[in-house]
ROVO-746894 format. One line per field, with one value per residue: x, y negated, z negated of N, C-alpha, C in turn; residue in three letters; residue number from 1. Coordinates in pm, 1 decimal. Each point is the difference from the previous one (the first is absolute). Example, Ala and Ser with C-alpha at 12.3 -4.5 7.8 and 13.67 -1.06 7.14 Angstrom:
<rs>
n.xx = [1319.0  -35.0] $
n.yy = [569.0  -105.0] $
n.zz = [-780.0  72.0] $
ca.xx = [-89.0  82.0] $
ca.yy = [-119.0  -119.0] $
ca.zz = [0.0  -6.0] $
c.xx = [90.0  -77.0] $
c.yy = [-120.0  -109.0] $
c.zz = [0.0  -73.0] $
resn = [ALA  SER] $
resi = [1  2] $
</rs>
This chain:
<rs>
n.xx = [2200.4  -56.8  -52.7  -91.6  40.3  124.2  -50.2  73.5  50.4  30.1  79.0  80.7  43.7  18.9  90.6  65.0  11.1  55.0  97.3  42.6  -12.2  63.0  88.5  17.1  3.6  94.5  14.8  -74.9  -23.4  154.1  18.5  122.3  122.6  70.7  7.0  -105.5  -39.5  101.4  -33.9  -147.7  62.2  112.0  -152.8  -56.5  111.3  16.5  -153.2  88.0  15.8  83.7  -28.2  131.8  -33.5  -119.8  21.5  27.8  -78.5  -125.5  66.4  -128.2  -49.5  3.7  -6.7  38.1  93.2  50.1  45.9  27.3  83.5  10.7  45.6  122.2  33.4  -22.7  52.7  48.7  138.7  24.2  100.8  -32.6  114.9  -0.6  51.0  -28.0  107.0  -14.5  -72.2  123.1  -21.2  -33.6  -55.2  35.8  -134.2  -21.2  -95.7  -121.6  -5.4  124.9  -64.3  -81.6  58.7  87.4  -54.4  -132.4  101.3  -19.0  -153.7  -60.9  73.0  -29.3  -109.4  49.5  47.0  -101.3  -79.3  46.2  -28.6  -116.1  67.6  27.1  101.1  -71.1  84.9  -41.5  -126.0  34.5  92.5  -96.8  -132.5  15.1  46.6  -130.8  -32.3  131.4  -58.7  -139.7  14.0  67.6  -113.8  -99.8  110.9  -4.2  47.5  -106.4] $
n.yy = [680.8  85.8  -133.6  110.6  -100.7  -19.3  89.3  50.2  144.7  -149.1  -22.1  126.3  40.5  -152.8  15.2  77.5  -0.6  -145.4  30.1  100.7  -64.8  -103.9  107.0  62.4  -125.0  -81.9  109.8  -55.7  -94.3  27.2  10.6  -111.3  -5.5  -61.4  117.5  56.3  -109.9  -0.4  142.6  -33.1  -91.3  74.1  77.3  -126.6  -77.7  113.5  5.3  62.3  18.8  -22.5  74.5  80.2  33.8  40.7  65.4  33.3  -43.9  23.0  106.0  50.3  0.6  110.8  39.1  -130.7  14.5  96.6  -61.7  -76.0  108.4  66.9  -111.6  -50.1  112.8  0.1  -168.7  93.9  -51.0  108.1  93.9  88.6  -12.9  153.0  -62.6  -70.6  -126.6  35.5  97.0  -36.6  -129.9  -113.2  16.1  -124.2  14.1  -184.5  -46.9  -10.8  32.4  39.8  30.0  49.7  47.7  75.2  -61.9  40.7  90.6  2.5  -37.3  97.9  110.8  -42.3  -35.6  94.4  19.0  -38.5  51.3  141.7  -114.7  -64.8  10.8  80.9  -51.3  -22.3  -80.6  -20.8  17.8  -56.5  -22.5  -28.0  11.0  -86.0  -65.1  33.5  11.4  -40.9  -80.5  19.4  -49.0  -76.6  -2.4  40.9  -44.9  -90.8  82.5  89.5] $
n.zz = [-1381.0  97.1  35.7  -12.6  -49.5  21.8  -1.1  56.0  -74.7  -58.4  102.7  10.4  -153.7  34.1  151.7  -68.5  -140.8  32.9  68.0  -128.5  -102.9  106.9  91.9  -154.2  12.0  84.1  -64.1  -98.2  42.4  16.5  -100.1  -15.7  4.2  -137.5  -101.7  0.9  -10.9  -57.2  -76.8  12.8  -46.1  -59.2  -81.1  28.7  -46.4  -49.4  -76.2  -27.2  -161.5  -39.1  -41.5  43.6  98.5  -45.7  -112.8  92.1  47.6  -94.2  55.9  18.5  -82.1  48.7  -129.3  -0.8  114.1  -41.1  -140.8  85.8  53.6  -89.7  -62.2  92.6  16.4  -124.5  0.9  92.7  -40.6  -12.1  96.5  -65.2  36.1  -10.8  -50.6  159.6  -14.0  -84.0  7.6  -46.5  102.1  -50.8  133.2  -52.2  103.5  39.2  -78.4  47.8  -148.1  32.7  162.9  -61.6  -155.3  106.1  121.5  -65.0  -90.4  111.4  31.5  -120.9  71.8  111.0  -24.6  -1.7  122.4  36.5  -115.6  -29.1  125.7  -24.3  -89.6  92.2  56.2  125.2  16.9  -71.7  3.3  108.2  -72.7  -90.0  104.5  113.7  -135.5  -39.1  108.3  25.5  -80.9  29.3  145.0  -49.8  -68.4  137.5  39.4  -115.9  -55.9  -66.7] $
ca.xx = [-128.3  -121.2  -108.8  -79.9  -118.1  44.8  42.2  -70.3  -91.3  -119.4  -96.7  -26.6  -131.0  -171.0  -84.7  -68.5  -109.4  -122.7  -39.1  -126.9  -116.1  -56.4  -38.0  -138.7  -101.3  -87.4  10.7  -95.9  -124.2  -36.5  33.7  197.6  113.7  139.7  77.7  -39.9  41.0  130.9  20.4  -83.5  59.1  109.5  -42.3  -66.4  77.1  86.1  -68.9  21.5  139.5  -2.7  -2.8  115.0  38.9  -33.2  86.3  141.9  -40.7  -15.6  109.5  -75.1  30.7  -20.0  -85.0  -87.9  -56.8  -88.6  -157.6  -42.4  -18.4  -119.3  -101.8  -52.9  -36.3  -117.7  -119.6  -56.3  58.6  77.2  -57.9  142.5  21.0  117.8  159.4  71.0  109.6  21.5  -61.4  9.4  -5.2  -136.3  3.1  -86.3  -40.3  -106.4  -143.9  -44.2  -46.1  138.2  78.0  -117.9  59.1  144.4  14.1  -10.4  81.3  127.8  4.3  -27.2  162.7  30.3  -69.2  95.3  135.2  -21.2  -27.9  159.4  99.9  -101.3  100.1  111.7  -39.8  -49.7  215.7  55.2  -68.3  44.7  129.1  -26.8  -30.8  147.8  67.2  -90.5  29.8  128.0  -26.5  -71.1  99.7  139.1  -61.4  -20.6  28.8  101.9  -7.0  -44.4] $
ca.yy = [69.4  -107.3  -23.1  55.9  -105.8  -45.7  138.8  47.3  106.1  -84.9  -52.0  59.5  -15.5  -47.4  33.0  183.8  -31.1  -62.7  61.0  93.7  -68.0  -19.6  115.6  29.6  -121.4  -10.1  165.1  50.0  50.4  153.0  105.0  62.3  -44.9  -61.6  58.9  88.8  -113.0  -14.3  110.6  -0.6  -111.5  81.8  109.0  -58.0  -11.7  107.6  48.7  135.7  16.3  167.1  -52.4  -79.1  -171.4  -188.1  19.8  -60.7  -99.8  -66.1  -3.2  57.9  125.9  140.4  33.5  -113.3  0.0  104.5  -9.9  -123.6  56.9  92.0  -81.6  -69.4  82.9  13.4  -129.7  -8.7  -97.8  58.2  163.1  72.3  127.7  9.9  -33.9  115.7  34.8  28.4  66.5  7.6  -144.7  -25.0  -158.9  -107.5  -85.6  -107.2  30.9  -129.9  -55.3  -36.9  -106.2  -151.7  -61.8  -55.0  -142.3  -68.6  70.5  -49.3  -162.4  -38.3  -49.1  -131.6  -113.4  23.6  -35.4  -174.7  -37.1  -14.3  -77.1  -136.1  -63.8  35.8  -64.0  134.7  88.6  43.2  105.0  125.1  -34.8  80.2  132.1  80.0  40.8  78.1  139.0  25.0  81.2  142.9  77.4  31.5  103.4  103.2  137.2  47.6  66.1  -100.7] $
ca.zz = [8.7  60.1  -57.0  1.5  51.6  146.5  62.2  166.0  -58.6  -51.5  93.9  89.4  -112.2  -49.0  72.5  55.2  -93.7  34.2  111.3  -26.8  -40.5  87.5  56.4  -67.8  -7.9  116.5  65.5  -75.7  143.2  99.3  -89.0  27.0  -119.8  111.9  37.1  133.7  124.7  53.8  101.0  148.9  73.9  20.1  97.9  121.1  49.3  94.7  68.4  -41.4  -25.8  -127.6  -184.2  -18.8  61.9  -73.3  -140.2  13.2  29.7  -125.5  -104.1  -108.6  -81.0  56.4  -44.1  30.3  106.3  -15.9  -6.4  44.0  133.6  -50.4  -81.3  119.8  81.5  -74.8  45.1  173.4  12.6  61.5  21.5  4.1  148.6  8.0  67.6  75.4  -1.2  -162.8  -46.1  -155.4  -10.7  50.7  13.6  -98.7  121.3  -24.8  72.0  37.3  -47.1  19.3  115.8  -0.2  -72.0  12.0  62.7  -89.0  -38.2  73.0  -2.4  -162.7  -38.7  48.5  -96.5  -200.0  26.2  71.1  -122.8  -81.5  70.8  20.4  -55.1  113.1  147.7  93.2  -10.6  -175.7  19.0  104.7  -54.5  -100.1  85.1  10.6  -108.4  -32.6  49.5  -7.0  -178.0  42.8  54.7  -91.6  -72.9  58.1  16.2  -125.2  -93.5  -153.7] $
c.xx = [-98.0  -115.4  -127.7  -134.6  19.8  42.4  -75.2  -103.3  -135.7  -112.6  -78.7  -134.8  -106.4  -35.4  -49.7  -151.2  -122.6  -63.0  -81.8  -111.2  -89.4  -50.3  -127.7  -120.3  -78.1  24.1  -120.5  -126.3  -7.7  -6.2  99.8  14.3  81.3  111.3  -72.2  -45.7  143.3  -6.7  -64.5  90.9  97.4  -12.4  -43.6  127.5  74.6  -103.3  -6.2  126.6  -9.3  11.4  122.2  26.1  -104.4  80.3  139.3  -23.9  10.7  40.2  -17.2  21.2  -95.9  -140.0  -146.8  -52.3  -110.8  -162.8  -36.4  -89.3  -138.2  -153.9  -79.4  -79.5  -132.6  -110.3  30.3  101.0  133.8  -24.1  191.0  -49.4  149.8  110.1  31.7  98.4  62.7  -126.2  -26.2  -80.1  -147.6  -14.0  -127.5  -48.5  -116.1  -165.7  -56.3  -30.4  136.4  9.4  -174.0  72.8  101.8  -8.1  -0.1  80.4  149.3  13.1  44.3  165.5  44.5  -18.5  34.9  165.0  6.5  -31.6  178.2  83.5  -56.2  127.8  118.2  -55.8  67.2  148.7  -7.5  -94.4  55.5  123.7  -26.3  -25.0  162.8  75.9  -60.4  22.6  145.8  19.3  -20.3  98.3  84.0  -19.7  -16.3  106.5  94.5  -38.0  -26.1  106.6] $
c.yy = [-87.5  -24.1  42.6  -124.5  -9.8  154.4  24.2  67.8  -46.9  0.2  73.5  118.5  -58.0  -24.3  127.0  -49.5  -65.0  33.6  103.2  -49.1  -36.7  49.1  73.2  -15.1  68.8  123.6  62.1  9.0  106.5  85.0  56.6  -34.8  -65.6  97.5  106.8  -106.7  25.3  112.5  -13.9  -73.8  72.9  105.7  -36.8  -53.4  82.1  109.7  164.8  6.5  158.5  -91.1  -55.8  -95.7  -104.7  23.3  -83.5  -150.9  -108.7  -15.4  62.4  156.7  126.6  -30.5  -108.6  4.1  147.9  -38.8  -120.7  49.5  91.3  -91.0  -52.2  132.8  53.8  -86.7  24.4  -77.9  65.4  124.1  76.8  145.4  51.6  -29.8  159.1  20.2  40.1  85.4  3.5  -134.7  -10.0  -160.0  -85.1  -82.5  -52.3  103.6  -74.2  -116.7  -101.6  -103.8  -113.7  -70.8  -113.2  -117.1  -108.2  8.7  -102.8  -165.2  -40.5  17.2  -102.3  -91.8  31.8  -46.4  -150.1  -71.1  -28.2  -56.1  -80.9  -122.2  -69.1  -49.0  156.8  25.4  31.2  143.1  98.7  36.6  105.7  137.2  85.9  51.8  75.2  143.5  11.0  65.8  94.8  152.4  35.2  97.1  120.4  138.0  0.1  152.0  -98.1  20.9] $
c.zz = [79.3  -74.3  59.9  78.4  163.8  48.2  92.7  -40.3  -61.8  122.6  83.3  -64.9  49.6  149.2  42.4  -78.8  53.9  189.6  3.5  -33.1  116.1  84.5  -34.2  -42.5  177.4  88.4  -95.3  94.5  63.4  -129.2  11.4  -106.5  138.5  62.8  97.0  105.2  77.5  60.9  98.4  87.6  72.9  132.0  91.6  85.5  93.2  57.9  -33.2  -99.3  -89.2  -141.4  -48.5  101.1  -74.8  -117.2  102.1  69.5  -78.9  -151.8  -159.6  -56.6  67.2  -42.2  -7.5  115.4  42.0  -43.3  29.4  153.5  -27.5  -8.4  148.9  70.2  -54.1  46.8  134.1  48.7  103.6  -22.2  28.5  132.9  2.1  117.9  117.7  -2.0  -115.9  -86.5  -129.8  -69.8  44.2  56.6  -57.1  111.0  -79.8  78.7  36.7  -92.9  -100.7  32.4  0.2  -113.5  18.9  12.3  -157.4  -127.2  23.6  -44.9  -118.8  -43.6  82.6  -119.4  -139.3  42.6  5.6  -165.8  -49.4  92.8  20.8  -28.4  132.0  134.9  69.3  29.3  -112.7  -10.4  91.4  -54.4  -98.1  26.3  -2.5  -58.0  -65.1  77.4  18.7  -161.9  15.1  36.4  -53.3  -114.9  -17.3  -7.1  -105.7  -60.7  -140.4  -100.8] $
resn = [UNK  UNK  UNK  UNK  UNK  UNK  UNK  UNK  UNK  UNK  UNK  UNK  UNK  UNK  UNK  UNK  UNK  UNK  UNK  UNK  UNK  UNK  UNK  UNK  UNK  UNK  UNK  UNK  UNK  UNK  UNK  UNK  UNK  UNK  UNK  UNK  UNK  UNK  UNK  UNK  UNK  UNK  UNK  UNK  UNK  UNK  UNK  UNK  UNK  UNK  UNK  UNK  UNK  UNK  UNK  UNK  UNK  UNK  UNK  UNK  UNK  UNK  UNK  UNK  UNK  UNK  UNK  UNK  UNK  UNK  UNK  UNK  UNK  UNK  UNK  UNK  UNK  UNK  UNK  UNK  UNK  UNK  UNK  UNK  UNK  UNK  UNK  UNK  UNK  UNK  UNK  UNK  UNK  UNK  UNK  UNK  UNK  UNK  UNK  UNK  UNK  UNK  UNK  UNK  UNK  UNK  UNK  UNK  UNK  UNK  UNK  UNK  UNK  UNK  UNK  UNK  UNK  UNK  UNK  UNK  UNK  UNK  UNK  UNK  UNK  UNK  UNK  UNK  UNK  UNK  UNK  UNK  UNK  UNK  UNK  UNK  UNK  UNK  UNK  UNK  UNK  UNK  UNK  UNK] $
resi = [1  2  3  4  5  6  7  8  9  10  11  12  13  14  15  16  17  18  19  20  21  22  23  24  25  26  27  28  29  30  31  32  33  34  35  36  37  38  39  40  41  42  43  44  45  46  47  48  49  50  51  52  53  54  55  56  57  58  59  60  61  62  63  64  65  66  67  68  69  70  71  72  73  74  75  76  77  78  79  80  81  82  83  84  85  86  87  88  89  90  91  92  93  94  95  96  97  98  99  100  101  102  103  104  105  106  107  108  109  110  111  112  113  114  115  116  117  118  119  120  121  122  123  124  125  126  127  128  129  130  131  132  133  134  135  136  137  138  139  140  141  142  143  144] $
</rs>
């Protein structure tokens, strides 16, 4: 039986945790959360997606992202248009008030990634990065 102290799952626990914390801390100025931070981030990233492409992105539950998308579109944060190519779909595009966020958004997960690796010389960090999104990926397209 593994020991629960030395578990990955341990770890990987207390950095989602405290990354939120952090995130939330310094995303409270604009009036975010950590988690509608990530979406601006997402939507700004690709610039136009549909509701299931961020749910499949991030890996999140339908229904979270729904009202995460609602909540943002409520504070001016983004704006839904229907999808030409899909009628049935609506596309999730950043507003201006998105893309004044982002730059700064962006830095504050820089500086929460750089906190949980302060520990790591810059190969070991990039090392980590790496292995970090190869995780990721590998994720993504499981069935739960």
């Amino acid at each position: 039986m593994a020991d629960i102290m030395n578990s990955p799952f341990k770890s990987i626990s207390i950095l989602y945790r405290k990354s939120h914390i952090w995130l939330n801390n310094s995303c409270a100025q604009y009036a975010l959360t950590a988690a509608q931070a990530v979406v601006i981030l997402i939507v700004c990233d690709f610039e136009a997606l549909t509701q299931d492409d961020i749910t499949k992105r991030l890996g999140l539950d339908k229904s979270v992202i729904a009202k995460t998308v609602t909540k943002l579109e409520d504070l001016g944060f983004l704006v839904r248009t229907t999808n030409a190519k899909d009628k049935r779909t609506y596309l999730i595009q950043p507003t201006e008030k998105s893309w004044t966020v982002y730059p700064s958004v962006k830095k504050e997960i820089d500086v929460c990634f750089q906190r949980m690796t302060q520990s790591m010389t810059d190969m070991e960090r990039a090392e980590f990065k790496r292995l970090l999104l190869l995780a990721a990926e590998s994720t993504i397209d499981q069935d739960d």
